[in-house]
N, C-alpha and C positions, 0 to 999 in steps of 0.2 A: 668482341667475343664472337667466336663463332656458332653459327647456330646448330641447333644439336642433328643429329641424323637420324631419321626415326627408322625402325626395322619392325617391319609386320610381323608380331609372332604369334600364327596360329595354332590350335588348341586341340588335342586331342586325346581322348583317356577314357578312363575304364571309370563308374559311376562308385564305386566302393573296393578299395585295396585296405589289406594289413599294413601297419606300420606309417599311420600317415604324419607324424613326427618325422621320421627319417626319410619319406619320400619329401615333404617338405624343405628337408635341408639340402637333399641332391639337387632339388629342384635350385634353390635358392645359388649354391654353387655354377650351376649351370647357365643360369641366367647372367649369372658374374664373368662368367668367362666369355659366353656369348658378347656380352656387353665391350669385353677385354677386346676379343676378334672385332667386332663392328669399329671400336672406336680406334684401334689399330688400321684399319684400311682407308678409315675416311681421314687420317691424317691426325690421328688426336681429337678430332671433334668427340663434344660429347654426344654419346647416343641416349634416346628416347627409346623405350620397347613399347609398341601399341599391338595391346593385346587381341585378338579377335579370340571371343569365344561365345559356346550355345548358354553357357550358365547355367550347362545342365549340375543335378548334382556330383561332387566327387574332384574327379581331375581336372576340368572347365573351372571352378568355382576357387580350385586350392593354386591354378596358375594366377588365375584373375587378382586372387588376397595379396600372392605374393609379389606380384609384380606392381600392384598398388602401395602395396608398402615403400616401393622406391619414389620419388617427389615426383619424377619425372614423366613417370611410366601414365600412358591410358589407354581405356576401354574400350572395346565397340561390340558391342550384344550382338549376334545373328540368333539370331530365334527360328527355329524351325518351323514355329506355328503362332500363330496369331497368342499373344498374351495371353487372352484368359483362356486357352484353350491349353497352352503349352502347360499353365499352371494347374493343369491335374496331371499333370505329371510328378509331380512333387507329394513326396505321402505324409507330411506333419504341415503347420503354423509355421515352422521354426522354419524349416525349408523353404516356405514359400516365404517368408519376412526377408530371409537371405538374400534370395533369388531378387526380392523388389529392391533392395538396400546397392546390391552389383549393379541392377537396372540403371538405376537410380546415378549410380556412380558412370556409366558409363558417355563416353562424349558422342557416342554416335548409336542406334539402334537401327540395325538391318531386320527384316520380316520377311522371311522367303518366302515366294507364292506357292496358292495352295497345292499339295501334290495329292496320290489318290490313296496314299497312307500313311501312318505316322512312319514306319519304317523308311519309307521314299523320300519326306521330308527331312528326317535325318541327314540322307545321306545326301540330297540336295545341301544341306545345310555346313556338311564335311566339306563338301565337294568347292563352297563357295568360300570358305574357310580355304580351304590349300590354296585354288585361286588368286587370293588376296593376301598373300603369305609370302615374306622372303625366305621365314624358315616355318616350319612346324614343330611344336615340340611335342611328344606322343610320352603319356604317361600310361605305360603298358608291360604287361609284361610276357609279349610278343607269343599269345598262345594267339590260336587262329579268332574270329570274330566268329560274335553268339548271336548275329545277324546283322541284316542292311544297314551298310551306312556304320558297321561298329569300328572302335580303333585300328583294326588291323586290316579292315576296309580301305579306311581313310588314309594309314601311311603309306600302302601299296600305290593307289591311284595320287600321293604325294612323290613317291619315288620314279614313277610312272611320270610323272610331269616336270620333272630336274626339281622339287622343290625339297632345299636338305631336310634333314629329320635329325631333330635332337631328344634321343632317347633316354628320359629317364624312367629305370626301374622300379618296376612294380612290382608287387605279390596282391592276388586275390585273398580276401579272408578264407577259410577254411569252413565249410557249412557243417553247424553242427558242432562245432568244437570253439574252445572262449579263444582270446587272441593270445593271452597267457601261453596255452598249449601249441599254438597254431608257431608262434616263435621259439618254443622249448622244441621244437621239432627241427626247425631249421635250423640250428646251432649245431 
């Protein structure tokens, strides 16, 4: 048997979109095909996808589930900031049980050292995420970054570095309006 071929796929997205059902399933697709290409080149080998990601909430957390869901697939946390400090970041119980349960699940945990703002660890923490990456997958929906270090950051300085980008589609919630409306709009 041959042994599987792992493919680093680092993680980048937006903390809260519409439709995460259906961003879910592109993802799942994509990961599929990806998998298709990888195990295509290596000759049929099966491939392994080892996910790098921050665990932050949102698009970190719904690659991590899904790529977990496969037997094969594992984890390695980059945390921007020292644990309990990263964990106020998180605004319920429910979010931070998540975040420790992905921890928890993960085969490796990175800690990148300290920078002089959460802003700058972030984007250290992108930065070491594309580094460590054969592909990146960016769950965005390619409006400009609403600061350091945000998705649109990170695929630029990805694109910047030969490293591909698999982009699935996103939509922002709509502030102010239920999700009901937010997708009777888009139709």
């Amino acid at each position: 048997m041959t042994s599987p071929r792992v493919v680093h796929l680092g993680v980048t997205g937006h903390r809260s979109f519409a439709d995460a059902e259906g961003v879910a399933d592109r993802l799942r697709v994509a990961l599929d095909k990806l998998r298709g290409l990888a195990s295509d080149k290596a000759g049929h080998a099966p491939v392994r996808l080892e996910i790098l990601s921050a665990l932050a909430e949102g698009a970190d957390r719904l690659v991590a589930k899904v790529a977990l869901s496969h037997p094969d697939d594992t984890l390695v946390a980059v945390l921007p900031l020292a644990r309990e400090e990263y964990l106020e970041d998180f605004t319920s119980a429910e979010s931070r049980s998540e975040f420790e349960d992905l921890l928890a699940a993960s085969r490796l945990i990175e800690t990148m050292p300290p920078a002089p703002t959460r802003e700058a660890a972030y984007e250290l923490a992108g930065h070491w995420i594309v580094d460590h990456s054969d592909t990146l997958v960016a769950l965005w929906d390619r409006d400009p970054a609403r600061g350091r270090g945000g998705t649109a950051e990170i695929v630029t300085y990805a694109v910047a570095c030969g490293v591909p980008v698999l982009w699935v589609r996103t939509e922002r919630p709509r502030e102010g309006g239920s999700w009901r409306e937010y997708l009777d709009e888009r139709e």
